[in-house]
matplotlib code that plots the C-alpha trace (Angstrom):
import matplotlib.pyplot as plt

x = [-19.1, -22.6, -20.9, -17.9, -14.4, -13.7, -10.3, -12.0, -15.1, -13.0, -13.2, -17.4, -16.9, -20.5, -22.1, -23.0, -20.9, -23.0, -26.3, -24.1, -26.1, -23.6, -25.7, -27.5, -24.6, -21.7, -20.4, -19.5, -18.1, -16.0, -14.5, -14.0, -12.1, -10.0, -8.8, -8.2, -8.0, -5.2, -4.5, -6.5, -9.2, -8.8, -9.2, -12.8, -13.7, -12.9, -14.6, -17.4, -17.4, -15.4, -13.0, -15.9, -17.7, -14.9, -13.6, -17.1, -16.7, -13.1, -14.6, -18.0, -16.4, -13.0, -12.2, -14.6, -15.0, -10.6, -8.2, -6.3, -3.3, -5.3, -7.8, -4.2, -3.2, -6.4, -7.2, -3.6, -3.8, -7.0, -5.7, -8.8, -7.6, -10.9, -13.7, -16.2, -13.9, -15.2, -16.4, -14.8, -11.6, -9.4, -10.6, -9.9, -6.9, -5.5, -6.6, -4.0, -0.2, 0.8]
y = [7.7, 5.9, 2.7, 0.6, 1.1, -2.1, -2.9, -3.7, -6.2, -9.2, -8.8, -8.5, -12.2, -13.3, -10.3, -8.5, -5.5, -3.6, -4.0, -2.7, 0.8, 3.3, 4.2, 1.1, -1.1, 1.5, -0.6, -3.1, -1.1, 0.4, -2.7, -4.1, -1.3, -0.2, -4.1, -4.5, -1.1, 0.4, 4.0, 5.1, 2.9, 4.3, 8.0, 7.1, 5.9, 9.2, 11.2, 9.4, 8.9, 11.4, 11.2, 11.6, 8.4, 6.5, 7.5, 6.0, 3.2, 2.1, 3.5, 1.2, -1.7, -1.7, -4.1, -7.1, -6.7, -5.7, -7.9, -6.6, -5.3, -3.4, -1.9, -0.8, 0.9, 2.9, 3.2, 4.7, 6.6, 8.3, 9.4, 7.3, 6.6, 5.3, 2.9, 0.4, -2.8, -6.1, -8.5, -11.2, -9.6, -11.6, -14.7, -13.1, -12.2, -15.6, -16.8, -14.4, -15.6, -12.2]
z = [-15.7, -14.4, -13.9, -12.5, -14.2, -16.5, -14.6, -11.6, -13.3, -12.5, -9.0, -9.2, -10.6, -9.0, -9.4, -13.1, -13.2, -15.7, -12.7, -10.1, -8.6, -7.6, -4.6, -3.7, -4.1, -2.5, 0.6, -2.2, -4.8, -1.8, -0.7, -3.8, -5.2, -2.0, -1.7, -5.6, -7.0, -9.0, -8.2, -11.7, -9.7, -6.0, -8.5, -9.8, -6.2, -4.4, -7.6, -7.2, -3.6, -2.0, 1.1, 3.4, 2.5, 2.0, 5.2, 7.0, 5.1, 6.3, 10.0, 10.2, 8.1, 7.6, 10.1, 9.0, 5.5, 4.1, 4.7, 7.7, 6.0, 3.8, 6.6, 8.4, 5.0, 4.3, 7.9, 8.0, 4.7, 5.7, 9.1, 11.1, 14.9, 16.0, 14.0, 14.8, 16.1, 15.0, 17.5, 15.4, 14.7, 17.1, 14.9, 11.4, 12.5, 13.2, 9.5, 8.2, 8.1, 8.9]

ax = plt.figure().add_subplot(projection="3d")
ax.plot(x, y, z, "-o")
ax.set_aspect("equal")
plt.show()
């Protein structure tokens, strides 16, 4: 598959799902699915991305760009004790209720 499941288009609302890259638009495609994904979705994203990638994903961005109980879950889930901290984190975390 070249492009993006259909499932997960409604979360690309301002992008157009169909121009999404694979490669050039990764970090996004990342996110979005690992925030929103089902587990058919999170399937696709480690076949076409494998564990590695995803893994340096959740390291270098975890933090700023998932909401934090979803960083904690895949940080977690992908046994990562260390990643790049956010210097904004203490700020995002007071916007969550949790």
């Amino acid at each position: 598959m070249t492009s993006i499941p259909i499932g997960l288009w409604p979360h690309f609302q301002e992008y157009d799902p169909e121009g999404l890259d694979l490669e050039r638009d990764a970090d996004l495609i990342i996110q979005r699915t690992l925030e929103y994904g089902t587990w058919e979705e999170i399937r696709w994203l480690a076949a076409t991305y494998g564990r590695e990638r995803i893994r340096e994903f959740v390291r270098r961005h975890g933090e700023r760009l998932l909401s934090p109980p979803t960083f904690t879950y895949w940080r977690k889930l992908l046994g990562l004790r260390r990643w790049r901290r956010s210097p904004f984190a203490a700020e995002a975390r007071q916007l969550w209720p949790f």
